[in-house]
VOPAGU-2260 file (C-alpha; in pm, 1 decimal, decimal comma):
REM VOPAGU-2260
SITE   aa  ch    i         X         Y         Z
SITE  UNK   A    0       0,0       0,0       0,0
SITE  UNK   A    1     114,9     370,6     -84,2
SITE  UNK   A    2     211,1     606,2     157,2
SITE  UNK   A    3    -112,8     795,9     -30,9
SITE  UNK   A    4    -321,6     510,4      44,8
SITE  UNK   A    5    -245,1     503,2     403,1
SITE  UNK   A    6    -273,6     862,1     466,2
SITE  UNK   A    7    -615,0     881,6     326,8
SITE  UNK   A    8    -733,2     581,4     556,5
SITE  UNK   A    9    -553,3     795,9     822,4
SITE  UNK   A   10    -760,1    1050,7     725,9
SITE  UNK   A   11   -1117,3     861,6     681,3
SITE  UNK   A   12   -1026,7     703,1    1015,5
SITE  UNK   A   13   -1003,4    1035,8    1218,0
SITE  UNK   A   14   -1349,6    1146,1    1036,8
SITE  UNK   A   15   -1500,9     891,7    1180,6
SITE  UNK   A   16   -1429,3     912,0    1499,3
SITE  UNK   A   17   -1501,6    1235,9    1525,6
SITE  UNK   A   18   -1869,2    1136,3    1371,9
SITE  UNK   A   19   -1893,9     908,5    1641,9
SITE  UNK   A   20   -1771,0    1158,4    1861,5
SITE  UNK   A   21   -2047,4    1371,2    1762,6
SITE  UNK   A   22   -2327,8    1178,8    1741,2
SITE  UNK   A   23   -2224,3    1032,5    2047,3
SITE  UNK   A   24   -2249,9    1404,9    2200,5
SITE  UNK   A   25   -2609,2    1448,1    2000,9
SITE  UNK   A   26   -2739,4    1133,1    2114,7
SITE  UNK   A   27   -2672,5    1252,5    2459,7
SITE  UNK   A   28   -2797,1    1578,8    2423,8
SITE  UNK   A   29   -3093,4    1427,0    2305,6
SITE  UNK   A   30   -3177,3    1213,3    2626,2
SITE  UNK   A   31   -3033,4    1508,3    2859,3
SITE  UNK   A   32   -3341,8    1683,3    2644,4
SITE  UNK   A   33   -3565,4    1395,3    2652,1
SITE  UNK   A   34   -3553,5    1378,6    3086,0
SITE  UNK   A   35   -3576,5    1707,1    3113,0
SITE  UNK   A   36   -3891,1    1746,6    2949,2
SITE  UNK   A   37   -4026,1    1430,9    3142,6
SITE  UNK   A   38   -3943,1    1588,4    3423,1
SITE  UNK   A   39   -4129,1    1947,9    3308,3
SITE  UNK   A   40   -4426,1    1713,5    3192,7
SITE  UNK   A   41   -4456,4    1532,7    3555,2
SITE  UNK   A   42   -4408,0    1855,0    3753,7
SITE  UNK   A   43   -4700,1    2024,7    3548,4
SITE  UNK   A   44   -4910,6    1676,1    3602,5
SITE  UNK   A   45   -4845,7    1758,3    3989,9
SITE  UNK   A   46   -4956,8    2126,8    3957,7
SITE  UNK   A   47   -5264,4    2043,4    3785,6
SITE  UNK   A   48   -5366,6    1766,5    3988,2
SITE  UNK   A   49   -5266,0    1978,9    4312,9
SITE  UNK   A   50   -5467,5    2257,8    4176,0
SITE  UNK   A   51   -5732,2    2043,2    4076,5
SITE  UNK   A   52   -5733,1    1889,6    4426,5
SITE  UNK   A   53   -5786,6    2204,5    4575,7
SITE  UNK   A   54   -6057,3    2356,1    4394,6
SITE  UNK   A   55   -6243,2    2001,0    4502,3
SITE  UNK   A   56   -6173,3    2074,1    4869,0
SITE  UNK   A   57   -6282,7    2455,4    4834,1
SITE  UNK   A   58   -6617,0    2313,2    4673,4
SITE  UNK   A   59   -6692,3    2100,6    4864,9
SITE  UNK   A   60   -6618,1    2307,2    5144,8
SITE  UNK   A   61   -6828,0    2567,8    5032,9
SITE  UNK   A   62   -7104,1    2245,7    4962,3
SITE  UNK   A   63   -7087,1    2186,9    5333,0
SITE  UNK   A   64   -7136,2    2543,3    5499,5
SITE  UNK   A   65   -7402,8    2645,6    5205,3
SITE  UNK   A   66   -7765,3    2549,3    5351,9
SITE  UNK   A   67   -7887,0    2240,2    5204,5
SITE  UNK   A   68   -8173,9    2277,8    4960,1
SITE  UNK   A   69   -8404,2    2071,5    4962,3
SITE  UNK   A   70   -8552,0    1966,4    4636,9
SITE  UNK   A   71   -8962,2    1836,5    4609,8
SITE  UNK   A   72   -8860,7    1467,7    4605,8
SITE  UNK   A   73   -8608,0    1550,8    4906,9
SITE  UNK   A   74   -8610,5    1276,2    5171,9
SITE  UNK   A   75   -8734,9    1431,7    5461,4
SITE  UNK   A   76   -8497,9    1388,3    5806,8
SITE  UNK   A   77   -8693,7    1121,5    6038,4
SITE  UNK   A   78   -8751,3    1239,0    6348,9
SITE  UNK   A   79   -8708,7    1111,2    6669,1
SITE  UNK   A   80   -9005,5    1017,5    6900,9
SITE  UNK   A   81   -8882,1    1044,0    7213,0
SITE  UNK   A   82   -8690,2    1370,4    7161,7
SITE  UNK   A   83   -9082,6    1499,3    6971,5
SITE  UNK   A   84   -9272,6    1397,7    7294,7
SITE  UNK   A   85   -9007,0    1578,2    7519,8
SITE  UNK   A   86   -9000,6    1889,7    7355,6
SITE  UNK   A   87   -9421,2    1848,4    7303,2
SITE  UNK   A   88   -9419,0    1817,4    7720,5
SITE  UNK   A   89   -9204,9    2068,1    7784,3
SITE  UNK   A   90   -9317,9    2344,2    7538,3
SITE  UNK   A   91   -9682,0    2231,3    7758,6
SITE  UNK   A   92   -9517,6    2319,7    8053,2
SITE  UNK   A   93   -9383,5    2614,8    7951,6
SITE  UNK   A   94   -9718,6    2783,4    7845,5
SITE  UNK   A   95   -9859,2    2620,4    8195,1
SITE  UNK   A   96   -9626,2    2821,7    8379,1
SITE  UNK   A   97   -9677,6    3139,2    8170,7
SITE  UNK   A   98  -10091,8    3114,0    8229,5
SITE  UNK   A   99   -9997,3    3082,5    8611,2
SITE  UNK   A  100   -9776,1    3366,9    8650,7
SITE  UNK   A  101  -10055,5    3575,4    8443,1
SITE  UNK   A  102  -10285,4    3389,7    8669,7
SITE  UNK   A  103  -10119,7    3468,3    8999,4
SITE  UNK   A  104  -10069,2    3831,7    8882,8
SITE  UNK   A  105  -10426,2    3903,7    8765,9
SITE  UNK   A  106  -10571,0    3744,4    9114,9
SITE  UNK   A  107  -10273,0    3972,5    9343,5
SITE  UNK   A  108  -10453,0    4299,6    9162,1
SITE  UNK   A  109  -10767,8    4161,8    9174,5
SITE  UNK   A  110  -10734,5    4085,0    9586,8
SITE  UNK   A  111  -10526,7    4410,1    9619,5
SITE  UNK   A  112  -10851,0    4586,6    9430,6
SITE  UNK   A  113  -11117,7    4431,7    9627,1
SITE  UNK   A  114  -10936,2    4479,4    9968,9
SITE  UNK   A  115  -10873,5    4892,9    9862,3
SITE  UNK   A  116  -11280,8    4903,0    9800,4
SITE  UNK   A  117  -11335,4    4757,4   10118,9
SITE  UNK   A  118  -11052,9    4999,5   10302,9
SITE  UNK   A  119  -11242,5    5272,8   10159,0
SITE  UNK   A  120  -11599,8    5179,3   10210,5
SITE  UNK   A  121  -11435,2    5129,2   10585,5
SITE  UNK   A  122  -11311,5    5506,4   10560,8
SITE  UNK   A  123  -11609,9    5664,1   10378,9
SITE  UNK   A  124  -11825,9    5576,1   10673,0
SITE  UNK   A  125  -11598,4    5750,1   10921,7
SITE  UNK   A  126  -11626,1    6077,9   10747,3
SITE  UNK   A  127  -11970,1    6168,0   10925,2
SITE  UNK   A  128  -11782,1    6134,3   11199,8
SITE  UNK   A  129  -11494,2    6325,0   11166,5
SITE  UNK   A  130  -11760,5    6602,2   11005,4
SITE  UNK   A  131  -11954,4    6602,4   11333,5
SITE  UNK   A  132  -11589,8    6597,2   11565,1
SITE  UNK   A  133  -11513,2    6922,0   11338,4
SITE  UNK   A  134  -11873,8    7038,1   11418,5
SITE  UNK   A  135  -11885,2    6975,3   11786,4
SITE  UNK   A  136  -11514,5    7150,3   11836,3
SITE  UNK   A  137  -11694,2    7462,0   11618,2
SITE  UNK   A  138  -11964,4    7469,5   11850,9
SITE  UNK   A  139  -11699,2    7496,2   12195,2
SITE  UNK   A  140  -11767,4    7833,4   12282,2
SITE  UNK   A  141  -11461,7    8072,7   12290,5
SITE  UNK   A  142  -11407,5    8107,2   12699,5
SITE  UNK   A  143  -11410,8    7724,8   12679,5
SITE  UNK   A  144  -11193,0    7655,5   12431,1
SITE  UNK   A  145  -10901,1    7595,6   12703,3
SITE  UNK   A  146  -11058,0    7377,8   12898,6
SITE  UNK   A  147  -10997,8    7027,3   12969,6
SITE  UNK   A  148  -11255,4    6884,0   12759,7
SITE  UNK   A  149  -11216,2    7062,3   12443,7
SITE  UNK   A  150  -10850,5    6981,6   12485,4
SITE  UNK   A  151  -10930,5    6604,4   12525,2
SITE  UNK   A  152  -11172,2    6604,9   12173,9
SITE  UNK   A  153  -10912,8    6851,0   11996,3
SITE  UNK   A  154  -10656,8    6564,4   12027,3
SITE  UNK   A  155  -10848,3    6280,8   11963,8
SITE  UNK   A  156  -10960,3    6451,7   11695,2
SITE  UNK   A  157  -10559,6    6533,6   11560,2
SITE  UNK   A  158  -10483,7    6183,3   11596,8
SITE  UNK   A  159  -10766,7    6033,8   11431,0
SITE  UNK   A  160  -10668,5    6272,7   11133,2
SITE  UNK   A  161  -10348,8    6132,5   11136,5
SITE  UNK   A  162  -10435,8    5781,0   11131,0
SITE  UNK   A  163  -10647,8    5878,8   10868,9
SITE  UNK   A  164  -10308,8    6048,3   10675,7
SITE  UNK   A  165  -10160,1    5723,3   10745,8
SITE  UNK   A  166  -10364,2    5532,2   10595,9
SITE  UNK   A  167  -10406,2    5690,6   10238,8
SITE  UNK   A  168  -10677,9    5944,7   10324,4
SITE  UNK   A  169  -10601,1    6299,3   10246,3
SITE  UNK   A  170  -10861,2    6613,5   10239,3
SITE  UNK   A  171  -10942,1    6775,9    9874,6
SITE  UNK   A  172  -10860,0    7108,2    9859,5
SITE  UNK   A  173  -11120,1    7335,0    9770,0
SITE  UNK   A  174  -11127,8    7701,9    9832,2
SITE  UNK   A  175  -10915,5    7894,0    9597,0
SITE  UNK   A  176  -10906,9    7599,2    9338,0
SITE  UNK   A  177  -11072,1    7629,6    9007,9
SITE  UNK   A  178  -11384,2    7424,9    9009,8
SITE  UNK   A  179  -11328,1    7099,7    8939,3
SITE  UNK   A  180  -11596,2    6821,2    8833,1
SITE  UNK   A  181  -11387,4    6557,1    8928,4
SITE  UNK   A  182  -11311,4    6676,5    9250,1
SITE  UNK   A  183  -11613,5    6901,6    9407,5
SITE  UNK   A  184  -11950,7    6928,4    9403,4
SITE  UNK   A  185  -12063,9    7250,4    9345,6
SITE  UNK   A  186  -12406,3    7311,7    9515,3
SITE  UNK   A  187  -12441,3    7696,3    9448,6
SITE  UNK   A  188  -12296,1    7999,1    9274,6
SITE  UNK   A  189  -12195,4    8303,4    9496,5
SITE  UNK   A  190  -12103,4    8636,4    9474,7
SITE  UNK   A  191  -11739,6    8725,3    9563,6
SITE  UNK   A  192  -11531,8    9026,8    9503,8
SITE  UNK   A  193  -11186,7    8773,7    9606,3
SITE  UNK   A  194  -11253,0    8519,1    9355,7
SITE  UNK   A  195  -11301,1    8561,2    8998,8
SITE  UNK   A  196  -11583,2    8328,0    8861,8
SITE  UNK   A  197  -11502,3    7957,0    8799,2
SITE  UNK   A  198  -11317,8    7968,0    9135,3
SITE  UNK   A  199  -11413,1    7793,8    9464,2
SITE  UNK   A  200  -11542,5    8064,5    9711,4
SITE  UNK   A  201  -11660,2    7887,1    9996,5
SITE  UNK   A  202  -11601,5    7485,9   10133,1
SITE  UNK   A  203  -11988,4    7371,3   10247,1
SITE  UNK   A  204  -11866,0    7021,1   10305,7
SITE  UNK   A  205  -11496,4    6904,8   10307,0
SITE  UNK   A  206  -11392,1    6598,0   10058,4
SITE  UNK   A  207  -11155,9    6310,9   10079,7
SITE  UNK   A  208  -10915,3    6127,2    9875,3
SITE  UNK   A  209  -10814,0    5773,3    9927,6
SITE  UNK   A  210  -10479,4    5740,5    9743,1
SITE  UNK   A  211  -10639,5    5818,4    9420,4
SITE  UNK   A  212  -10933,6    5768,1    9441,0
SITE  UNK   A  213  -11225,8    6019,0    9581,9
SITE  UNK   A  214  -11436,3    5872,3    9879,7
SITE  UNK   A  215  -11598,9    6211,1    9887,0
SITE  UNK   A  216  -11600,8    6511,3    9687,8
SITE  UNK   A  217  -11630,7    6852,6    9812,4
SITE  UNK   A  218  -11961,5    7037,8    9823,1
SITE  UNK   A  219  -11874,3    7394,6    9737,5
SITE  UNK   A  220  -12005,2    7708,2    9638,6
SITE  UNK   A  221  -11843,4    7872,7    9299,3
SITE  UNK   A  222  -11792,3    8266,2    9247,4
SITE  UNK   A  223  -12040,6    8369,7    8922,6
C-alpha cells in the first residue's frame, strides 16, 4: 500500500471518529433533552392535579357550609319520638307556667282591688264622723276653748286625722281651686269680690281622697 493510500485511511479514520464523537455528544444531548422534558411534563401533572385537588376541597367546602336545599322529592330527616314527645311536654309546661304567673298576677290585683274598696268603704263611713268631731269643736264656745274637755276632743280629733293620713286618706282642697268636676260638688254659685268666677269661694262640706281615688267630693259654692 502507498504512503497515499495510508494517509487517506488515516484521514477517513479520524473522520469517523469524530462522527462518532459527535453523534455520540447528540445522542446525549438528546436524552439530557428527553428527561428534562419528562421531568417538566410530571411537575405540570403535579400542579394540575394539586390545583385540581384544591378547587375540590374549596367546593366542597363551600357544599358543606351552604344550607342544604331541599328539592320536592327531598327525603325528609326522620324524626325522633322520644326527643318529639319531650319537647311536646315541655313546650306544655312552659305555656302552663306562663298562664300561672298571668294567673297569679291578675288574682294579686284583683285581691289588692277588692281589699282597697273595702278599706275605703271602711273610711267613707268615718267621714260623718270626723264632720260632726269638726262640728262639735266649732260649737266649743270661745271662753271654753281651754278647757280640759275641748282639749281632750281637739286631740283625739288630731290623731284620728293622722291615722287617717296614714292610711291613704287625704282632704281635697277646695277654696281657691278652680272648680273641678272631678273633685267638688258645686251646690251653688256666689257672689265674691276675692274670687273671679269659675273659682271655689266657699267649702260647704270638706272631701276626701283615698290614694287616688275620691271617697268624697267637696260640696262647694263657685264665684259667678
Amino acid at each position: 500500500m502507498s504512503n497515499t493510500d495510508k494517509k487517506e485511511k488515516q484521514v477517513s479514520e479520524q473522520e469517523k471518529e469524530v462522527l462518532e464523537d459527535i453523534m455520540e455528544e447528540l445522542e446525549q444531548e438528546a436524552e439530557e433533552r428527553a428527561e428534562t422534558k419528562e421531568t417538566e411534563n410530571k411537575e405540570k401533572e403535579n400542579n394540575e392535579k394539586e390545583n385540581k385537588d384544591s378547587a375540590e376541597k374549596a367546593e366542597a367546602s363551600a357544599d358543606a357550609e351552604a344550607p342544604k336545599k331541599k328539592g320536592p322529592f327531598a327525603k325528609k330527616e326522620k324524626k325522633d319520638p322520644l326527643k318529639e314527645k319531650v319537647e311536646e311536654l315541655n313546650d306544655r309546661v312552659m305555656r302552663q307556667m306562663a298562664e300561672f304567673d298571668n294567673f297569679r298576677k291578675r288574682t294579686d290585683k284583683e285581691k289588692a282591688q277588692m281589699f282597697e274598696q273595702g278599706q275605703g268603704s271602711v273610711l267613707e263611713k268615718l267621714l260623718p264622723v270626723i264632720d260632726n268631731f269638726e262640728r262639735g269643736l266649732a260649737a266649743v264656745p270661745e271662753a271654753e276653748k281651754d278647757g280640759a274637755f275641748a282639749d281632750g276632743m281637739n286631740k283625739i280629733y288630731k290623731q284620728l286625722i293622722t291615722e287617717l293620713e296614714n292610711l291613704g286618706v287625704t282632704p281635697i282642697e277646695a277654696v281657691g281651686k278652680e272648680f273641678d268636676p272631678n273633685l267638688h260638688n258645686a251646690v251653688m254659685q256666689v257672689e265674691s269680690a276675692e274670687y273671679e268666677s269659675g273659682i271655689v269661694a266657699q267649702e260647704l262640706q270638706k272631701g276626701y281622697k283615698f290614694h287616688d281615688t275620691v271617697l268624697r267630693h267637696s260640696m262647694v259654692a263657685v264665684a259667678q
